[in-house]
C-alpha positions in Angstrom: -84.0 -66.8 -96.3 -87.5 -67.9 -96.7 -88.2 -71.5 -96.6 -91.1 -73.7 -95.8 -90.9 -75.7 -93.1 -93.7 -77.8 -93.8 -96.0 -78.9 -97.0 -98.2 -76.4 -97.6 -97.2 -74.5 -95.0 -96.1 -70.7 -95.6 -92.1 -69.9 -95.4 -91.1 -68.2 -92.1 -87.5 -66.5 -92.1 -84.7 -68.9 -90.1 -81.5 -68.0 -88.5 -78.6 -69.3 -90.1 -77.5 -73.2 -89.3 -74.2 -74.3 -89.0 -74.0 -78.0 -90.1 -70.9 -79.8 -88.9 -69.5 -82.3 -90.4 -67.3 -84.9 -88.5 -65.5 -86.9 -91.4 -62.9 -89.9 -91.5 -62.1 -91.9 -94.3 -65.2 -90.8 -96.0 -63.7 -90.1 -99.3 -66.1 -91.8 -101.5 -68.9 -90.3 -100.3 -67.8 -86.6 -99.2 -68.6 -84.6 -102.3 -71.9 -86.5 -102.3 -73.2 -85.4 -99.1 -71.6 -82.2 -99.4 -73.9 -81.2 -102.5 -76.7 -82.6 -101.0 -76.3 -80.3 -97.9 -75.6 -77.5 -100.0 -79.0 -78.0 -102.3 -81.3 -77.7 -99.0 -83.3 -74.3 -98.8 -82.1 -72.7 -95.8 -79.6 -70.6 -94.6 -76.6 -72.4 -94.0 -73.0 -72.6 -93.6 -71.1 -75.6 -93.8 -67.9 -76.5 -91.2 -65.9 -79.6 -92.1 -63.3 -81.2 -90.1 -61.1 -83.7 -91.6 -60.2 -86.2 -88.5 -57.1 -87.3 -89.6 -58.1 -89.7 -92.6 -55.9 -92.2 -94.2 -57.7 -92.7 -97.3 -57.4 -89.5 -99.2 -60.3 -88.0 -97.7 -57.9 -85.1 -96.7 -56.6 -84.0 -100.1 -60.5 -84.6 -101.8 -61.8 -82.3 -98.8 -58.8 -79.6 -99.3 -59.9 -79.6 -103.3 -63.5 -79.2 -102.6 -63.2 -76.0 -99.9 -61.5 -74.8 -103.3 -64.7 -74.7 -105.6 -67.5 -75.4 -102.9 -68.8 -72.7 -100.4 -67.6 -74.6 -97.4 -65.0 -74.2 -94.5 -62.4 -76.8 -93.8 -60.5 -78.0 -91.0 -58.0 -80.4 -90.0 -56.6 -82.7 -87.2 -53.2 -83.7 -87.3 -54.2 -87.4 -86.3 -57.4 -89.5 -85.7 -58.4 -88.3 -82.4 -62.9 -89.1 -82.4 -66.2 -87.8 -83.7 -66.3 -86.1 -80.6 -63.6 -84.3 -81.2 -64.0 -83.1 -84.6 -67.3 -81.9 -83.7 -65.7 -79.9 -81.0 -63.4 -78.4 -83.2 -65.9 -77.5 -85.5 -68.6 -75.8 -82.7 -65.2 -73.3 -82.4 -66.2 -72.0 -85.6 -69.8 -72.5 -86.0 -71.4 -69.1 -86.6 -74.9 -70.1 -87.0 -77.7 -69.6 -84.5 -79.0 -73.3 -84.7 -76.4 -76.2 -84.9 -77.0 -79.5 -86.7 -74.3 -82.5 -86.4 -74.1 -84.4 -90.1 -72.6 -87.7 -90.9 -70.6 -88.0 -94.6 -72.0 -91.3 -94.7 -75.2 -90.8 -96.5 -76.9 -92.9 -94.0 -78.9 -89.6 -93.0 -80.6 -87.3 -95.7 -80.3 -83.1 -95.7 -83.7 -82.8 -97.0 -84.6 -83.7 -93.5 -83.3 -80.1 -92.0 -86.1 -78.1 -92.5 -88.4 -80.3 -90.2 -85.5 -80.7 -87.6 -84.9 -77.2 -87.1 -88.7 -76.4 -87.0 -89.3 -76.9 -83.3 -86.2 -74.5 -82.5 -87.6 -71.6 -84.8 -90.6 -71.5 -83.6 -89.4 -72.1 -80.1 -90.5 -75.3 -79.2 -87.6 -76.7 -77.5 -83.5 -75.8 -77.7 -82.9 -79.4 -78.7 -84.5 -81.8 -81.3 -83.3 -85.3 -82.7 -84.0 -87.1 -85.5 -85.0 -90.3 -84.6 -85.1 -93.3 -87.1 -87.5 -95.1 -85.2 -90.4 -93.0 -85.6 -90.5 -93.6 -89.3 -91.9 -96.8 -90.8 -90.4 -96.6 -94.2 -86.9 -96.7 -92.6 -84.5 -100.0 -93.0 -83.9 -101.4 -89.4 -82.9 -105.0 -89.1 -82.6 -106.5 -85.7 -78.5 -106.0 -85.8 -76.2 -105.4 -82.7 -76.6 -102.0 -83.7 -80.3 -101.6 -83.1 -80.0 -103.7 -79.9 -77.3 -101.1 -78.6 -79.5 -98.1 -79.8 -82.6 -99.8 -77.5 -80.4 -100.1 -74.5 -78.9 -96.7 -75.0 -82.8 -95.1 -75.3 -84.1 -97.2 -72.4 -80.8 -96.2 -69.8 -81.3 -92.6 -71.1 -84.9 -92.8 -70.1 -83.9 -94.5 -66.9 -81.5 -92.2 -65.7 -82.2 -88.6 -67.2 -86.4 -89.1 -67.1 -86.0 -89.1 -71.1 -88.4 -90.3 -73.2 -86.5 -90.9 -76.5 -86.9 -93.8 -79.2 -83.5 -92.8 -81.3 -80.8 -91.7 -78.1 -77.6 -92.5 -81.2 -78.9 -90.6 -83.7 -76.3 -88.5 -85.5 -78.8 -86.3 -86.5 -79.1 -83.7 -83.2 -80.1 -80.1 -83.7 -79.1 -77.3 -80.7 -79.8 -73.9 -79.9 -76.2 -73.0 -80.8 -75.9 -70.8 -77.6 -76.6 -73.8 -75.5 -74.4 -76.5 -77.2 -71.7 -74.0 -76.6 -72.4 -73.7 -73.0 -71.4 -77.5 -72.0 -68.5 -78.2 -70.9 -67.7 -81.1 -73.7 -65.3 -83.7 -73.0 -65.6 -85.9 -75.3 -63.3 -87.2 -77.6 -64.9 -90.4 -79.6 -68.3 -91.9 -80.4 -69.8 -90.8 -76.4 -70.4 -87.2 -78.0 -74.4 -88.6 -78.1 -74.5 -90.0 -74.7 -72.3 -87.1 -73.1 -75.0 -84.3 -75.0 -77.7 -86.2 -73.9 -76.8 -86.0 -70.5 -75.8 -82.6 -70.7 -78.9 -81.0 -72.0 -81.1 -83.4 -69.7 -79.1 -82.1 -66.5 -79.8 -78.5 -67.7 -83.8 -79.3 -67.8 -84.1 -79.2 -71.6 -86.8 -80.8 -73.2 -85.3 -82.9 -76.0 -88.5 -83.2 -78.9 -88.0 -85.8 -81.4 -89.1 -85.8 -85.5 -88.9 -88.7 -87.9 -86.4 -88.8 -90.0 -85.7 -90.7 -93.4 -82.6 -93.4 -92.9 -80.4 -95.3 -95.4 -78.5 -98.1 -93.4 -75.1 -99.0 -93.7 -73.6 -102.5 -93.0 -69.8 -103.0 -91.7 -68.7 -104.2 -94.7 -70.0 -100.7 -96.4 -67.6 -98.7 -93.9 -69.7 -98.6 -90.5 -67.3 -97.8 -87.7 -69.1 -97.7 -84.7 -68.5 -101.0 -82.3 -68.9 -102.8 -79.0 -66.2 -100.8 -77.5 -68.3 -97.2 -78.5 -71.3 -98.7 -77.4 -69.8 -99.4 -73.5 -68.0 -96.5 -73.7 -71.9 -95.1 -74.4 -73.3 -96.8 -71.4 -70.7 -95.8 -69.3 -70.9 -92.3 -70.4 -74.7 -91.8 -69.5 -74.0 -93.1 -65.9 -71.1 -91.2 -65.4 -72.9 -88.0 -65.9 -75.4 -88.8 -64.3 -73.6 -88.5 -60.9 -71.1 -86.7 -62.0 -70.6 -83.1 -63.6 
């Protein structure tokens, strides 16, 4: 598929992308982002993996991979983000990989800029980052302070230079993704990746991206505990294999 990468640009032909879609008690929100992922001009297929929800999630994904082009999955119980993602890498098809959040805190019209760099083979790995955009949203929350700890111990430790370290919205070679030996199970899929790809030499290039925050009260799950567990992660592999 032709699609233009950037305005005024001409289209250039991309690989397919496989967007995975980690999602737990998202139902209000699934078919949503779902549609908007399916509207974005590029080649695409679409792997979700229902992490054991509570909320009905489950039966509202099982209608939708009846009547949209998507593929569905399904753990048993809530086991992580990590996790699910893994489970969905299995099947990813796609030459370039893009991890999506069914929150709607990130928007699809953002992929053509994030995978970019890869076509025309800039670098195996770009983020999104948040914090190069000044029309995003970012109140000084525990959450921001945990991001600037994560981006400044990244930095640290793996000679990074990244402003948005959390950002759901990481793009891979899909060849290389596959390649690491992923262990991870909840929330340290970012930190674990991170170190991964910085171990293997891989220049990480980061794009702005638009960003629509989301408070606790409007289903956040991410906490103190996943942001230790974060910390911990990028020091453990960064002695460790």
């Amino acid at each position: 598929m032709l699609v233009p990468l950037l305005r005024g640009a001409a289209p250039i032909s991309t690989p397919l992308l496989s967007v995975l879609v980690p999602v737990y008690n998202e139902r209000g929100t699934l078919e949503s982002l779902l549609r908007r992922v399916l509207a974005v001009p590029v080649d695409k297929e679409i792997v979700v993996v229902d992490d054991g929800s509570r909320d009905g999630t489950r039966e509202v994904l099982a209608e939708l991979a009846g009547r949209l082009p998507i593929r569905a999955l399904f753990h048993e119980r809530n086991r992580g983000k990590g996790a699910a993602i893994r489970t969905a890498l299995v099947e990813a098809r796609g030459e370039i990989v893009i991890i999506q959040d069914a929150d709607l805190e990130y928007d699809p019209e953002d992929y053509p800029r994030l995978i970019a760099p890869i076509v025309r083979g800039e670098s195996n790995v770009v983020y999104g980052s948040r914090y190069l955009s000044h029309d995003n949203p970012l109140p000084l929350t525990h959450f921001k302070v945990a991001v600037l700890l994560l981006n400044a111990m990244a930095n640290l430790l793996y000679g990074t230079r990244l402003t948005d370290e959390a950002t759901c919205y990481k793009v891979f070679r899909a060849s290389l993704l596959k390649s690491l030996p992923l262990r991870c199970e909840r929330f340290e899929f970012c930190p674990e990746v991170t170190a991964r790809v910085s171990k293997r030499g891989e220049r990480i290039l980061e794009v702005p991206i638009r960003y629509h925050y989301r408070t606790r009260a409007q289903g956040k799950k991410i906490g103190w505990r996943d942001g230790f567990e974060a910390i911990w992660t990028l020091l453990r592999y960064r002695f460790t294999d």
